[in-house]
C-alpha positions, -999 to 999 in steps of 0.1 A, spaced: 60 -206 -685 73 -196 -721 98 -172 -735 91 -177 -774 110 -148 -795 86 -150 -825 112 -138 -848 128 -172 -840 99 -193 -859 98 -203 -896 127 -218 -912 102 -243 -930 95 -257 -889 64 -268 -888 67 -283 -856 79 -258 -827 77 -249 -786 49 -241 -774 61 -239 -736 73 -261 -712 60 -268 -675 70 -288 -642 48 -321 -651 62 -341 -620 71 -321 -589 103 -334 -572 95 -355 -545 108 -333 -519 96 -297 -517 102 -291 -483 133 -285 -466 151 -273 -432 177 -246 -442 213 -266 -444 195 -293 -467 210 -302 -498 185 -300 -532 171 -329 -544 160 -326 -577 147 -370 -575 113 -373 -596 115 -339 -611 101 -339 -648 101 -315 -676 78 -314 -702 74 -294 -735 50 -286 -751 45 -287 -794 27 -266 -817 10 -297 -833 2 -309 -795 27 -332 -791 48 -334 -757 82 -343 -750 101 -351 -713 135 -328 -714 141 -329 -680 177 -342 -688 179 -309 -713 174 -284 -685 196 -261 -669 180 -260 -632 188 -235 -609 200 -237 -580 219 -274 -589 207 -310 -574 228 -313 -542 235 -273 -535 226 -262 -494 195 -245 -493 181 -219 -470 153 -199 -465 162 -171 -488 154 -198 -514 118 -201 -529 117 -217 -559 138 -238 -583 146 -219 -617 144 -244 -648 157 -231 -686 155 -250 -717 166 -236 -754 154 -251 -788 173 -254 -815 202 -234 -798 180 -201 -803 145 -198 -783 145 -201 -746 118 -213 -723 116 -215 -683 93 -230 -657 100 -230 -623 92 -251 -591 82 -237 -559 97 -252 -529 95 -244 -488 130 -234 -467 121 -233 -429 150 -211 -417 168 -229 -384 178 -207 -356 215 -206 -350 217 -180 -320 201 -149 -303 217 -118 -284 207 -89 -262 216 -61 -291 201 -33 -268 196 -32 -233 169 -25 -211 169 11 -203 169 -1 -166 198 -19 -157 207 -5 -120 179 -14 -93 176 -9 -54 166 -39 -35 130 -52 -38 125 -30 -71 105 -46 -99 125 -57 -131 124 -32 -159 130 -52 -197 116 -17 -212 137 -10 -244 154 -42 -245 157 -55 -280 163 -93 -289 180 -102 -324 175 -140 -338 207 -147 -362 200 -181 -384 219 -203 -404 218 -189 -436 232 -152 -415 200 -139 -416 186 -117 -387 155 -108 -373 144 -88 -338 128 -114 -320 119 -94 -289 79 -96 -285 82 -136 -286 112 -139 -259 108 -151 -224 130 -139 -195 143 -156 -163 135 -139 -140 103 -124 -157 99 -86 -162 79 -73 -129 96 -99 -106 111 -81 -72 148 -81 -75 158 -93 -41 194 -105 -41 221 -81 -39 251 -73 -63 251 -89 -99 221 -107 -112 220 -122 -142 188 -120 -167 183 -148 -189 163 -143 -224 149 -169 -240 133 -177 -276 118 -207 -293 114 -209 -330 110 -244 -353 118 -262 -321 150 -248 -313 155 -230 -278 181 -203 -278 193 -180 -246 212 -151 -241 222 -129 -209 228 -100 -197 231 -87 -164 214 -59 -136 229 -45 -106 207 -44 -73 216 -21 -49 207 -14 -15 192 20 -11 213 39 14 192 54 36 202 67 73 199 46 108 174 69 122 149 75 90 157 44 70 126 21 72 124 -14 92 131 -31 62 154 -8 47 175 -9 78 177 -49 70 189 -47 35 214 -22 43 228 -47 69 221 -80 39 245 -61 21 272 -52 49 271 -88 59 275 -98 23 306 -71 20 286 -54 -7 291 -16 19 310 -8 47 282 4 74 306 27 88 307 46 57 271 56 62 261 54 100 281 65 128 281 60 166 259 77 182 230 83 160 200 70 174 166 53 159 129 52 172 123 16 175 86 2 186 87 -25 210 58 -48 215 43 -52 252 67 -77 273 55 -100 299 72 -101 333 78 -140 324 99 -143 359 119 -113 362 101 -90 383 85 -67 359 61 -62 327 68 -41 300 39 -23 278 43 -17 244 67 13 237 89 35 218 122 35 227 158 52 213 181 25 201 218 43 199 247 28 179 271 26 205 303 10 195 318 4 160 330 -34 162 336 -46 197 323 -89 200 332 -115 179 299 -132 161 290 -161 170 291 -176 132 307 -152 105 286 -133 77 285 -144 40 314 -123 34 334 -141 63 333 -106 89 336 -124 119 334 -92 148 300 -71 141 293 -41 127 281 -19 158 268 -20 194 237 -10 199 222 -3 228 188 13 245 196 48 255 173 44 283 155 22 304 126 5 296 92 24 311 61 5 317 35 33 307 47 64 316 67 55 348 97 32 350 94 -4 363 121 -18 373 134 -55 372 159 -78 392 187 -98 379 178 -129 400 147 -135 420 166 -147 452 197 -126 465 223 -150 447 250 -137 415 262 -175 418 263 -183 380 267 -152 371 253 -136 338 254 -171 326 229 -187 350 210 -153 354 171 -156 353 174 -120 331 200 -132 304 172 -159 297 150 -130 296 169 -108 273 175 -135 249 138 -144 246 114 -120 255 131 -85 246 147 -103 216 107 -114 205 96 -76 211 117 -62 185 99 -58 156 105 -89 131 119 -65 103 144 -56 121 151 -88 148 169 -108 121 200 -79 121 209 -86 157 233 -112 151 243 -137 184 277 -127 199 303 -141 221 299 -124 253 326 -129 283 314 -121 319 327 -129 351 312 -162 370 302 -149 405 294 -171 432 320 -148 452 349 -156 426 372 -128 425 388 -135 389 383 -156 357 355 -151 327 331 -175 310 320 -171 275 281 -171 264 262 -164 232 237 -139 235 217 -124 210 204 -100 234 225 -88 270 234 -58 293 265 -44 291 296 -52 320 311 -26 346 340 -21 322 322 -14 288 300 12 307 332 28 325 363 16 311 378 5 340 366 -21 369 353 -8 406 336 -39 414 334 -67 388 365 -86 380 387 -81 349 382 -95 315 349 -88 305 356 -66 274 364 -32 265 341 4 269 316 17 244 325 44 228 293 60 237 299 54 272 329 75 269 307 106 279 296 108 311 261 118 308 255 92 283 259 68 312 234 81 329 199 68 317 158 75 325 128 58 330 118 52 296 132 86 274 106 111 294 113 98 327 137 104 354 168 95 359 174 58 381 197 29 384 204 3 356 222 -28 358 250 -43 344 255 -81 339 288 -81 362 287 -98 394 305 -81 421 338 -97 428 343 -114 457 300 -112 462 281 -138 460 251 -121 459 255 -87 445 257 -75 409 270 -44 390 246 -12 389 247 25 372 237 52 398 211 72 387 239 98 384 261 77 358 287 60 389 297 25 396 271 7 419 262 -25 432 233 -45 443 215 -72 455 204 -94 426 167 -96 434 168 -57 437 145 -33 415 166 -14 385 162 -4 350 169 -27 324 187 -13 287 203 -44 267 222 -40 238 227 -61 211 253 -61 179 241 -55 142 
């Protein structure tokens, strides 16, 4: 392409520019920004009014210079010639900059960033910018990918982090940010199955302090699947019964949580007996007359930690946590304790009463529910009538009898193949 000021011609010339033109391209036209310019097999030709051509490559001011760092902002190569110190004349040489992606960031956030457990990620209104070399920038955000991706369920509790990614000339860059998952605080009687759980995930992980929410005391309507009599004396249909939180604390777990608690978080124990249908049914500790063992050996501590622990509902089985229990070792002993880890149990003389008529000492310490009276006192099923219940204390200095609950809340005993309700408690 030619510049030729007219005025510039004559002066008895008879030979002058016509124009001049890019008759060799360079041999590289292509670059990746951070390249330096080669300007190897570039010629320059102009052109004469009587035809004639000339090479003035070495004549031309080129634009930008041989060996200067290109990026993409650059498009073509700008050549200038002037004849006879007066008329000018350019060309120019296209060339190709791929730009080369130096980093990318989060510059907005999703409008979402706080989530209750289980909720689907949210990346609405997030906005990704790509910097490159050269200091260019670009949003980004409809060719990112995310770990994890926009609609997965956010499961884990406390800080998660979101990773964006984004792929451009064959350069991967990331960037982070992060989302908060909550548990959803809901209470311990209208709090779901599974919301109950997470609550407890999150105690256990010292994300909440249960005892900020939930108090003892409050019950919950728990539905119990049909339990066979499996060698104990009794069968159990499916039922509804009132699980009470009875004690804050109170046994040492039998492994510690993720947070390192090692005692749990409550007691919590059946209100009532367990009915078969509308009556009671009532259940022995042992099928022969014999305490020897005590809870230990008993034919219903195999029972409570297998078939009551299996009728829970599955939701919510995985919060009872095993437990050290101590109870006393029967077989007409009149003193002494023996550890076990139960998952399921019934509770001793002295955590009903807080005090010992019959079993020995050492067995723990009284629920604070059982601190009133009437609470001690407990039905056939929670419309029945009122009836015995048993404890998992053998009677000192028996070595046949075990600890009961009269039917009006006072310190029994019984033969261990006699009939009585049965109310475990386990610890959350």
């Amino acid at each position: 392409m030619a510049l030729i000021p007219r005025a510039a011609y004559g002066g008895g010339k008879t030979k002058f520019p016509t124009g001049i033109s890019v008759s060799s391209a360079p041999t590289k036209t292509t670059y990746t920004a951070g390249e330096a310019l080669s300007l190897a097999g570039l010629v320059v030709t102009a052109t004469y009014s009587d035809n004639t051509t000339e090479d003035i490559t070495g004549q031309c001011t080129i634009t930008p210079a041989a060996g200067t760092i290109l990026y993409e902002q650059t498009t073509k190569i700008d050549i200038a010639w002037t004849w006879e110190d007066v008329v000018h004349y350019q060309a120019s040489q296209p060339i190709t900059v791929s730009r080369v992606l130096q980093s990318i960031a989060v510059t907005t956030q999703p409008t979402k960033t706080a989530y209750d457990k289980n909720d689907a990620l949210d990346l609405t209104g997030m906005v990704v910018t790509a910097t490159y070399t050269s200091g260019a920038t670009e949003v980004v955000t409809g060719g990112c990918t995310a770990s994890p991706a926009a609609g997965t369920s956010l499961g884990i509790l406390g800080s998660q982090t979101v990773t964006i990614m984004y792929t451009e000339g064959g350069v991967t860059k990331t960037a982070s940010f992060t989302v908060s998952v909550n548990v959803k605080i809901v209470t311990w009687a209208g709090g779901t199955d599974q919301e109950i759980a997470d609550m407890i995930d999150a105690a256990d992980a010292g994300l909440i302090n249960l005892q900020d929410y939930w108090a003892v005391g409050q019950e919950r309507q728990v539905a119990l699947s049909a339990m066979a009599a499996t060698g104990v004396g009794e069968t159990h249909v499916a039922q509804t019964v009132t699980m009470v939180l009875m004690h804050a604390g109170g046994k040492t777990l039998a492994e510690p949580t993720a947070s390192g608690q090692t005692s749990c978080n409550y007691i919590v124990g059946l209100k009532n007996g367990l009915a078969n249908g509308t009556s009671g049914e009532y259940g022995y500790m042992n099928s022969s007359n014999t305490n020897s063992g005590g809870w230990k050996n008993s034919a219903r501590r195999t029972w409570c930690n297998s078939v009551f622990k299996n009728a829970i509902p599955a939701a919510l089985r995985s919060i009872f946590k095993p437990f050290i229990n101590k109870s006393g070792t029967g077989g007409s002993s009149t003193s002494g304790t023996e550890d076990t880890t139960d998952t399921f149990a019934l509770p001793a003389e002295i955590e009903v009463f807080g005090s010992t008529t019959y079993s020995v000492a050492g067995e723990g310490s009284q629920f604070q529910w059982y601190k009133t009276t009437a609470n001690r006192v407990k039905k056939c099923g929670d419309s029945g009538s009122e009836n015995f219940w048993w404890e998992r204390s053998p009677r000192s200095g028996f070595a046949s009898y075990f600890c009961l609950v009269g039917s009006d809340g006072t310190a029994e005993s019984g033969s261990a193949s006699y009939g009585a309700l049965i109310a475990p408690f386990g610890c959350i």
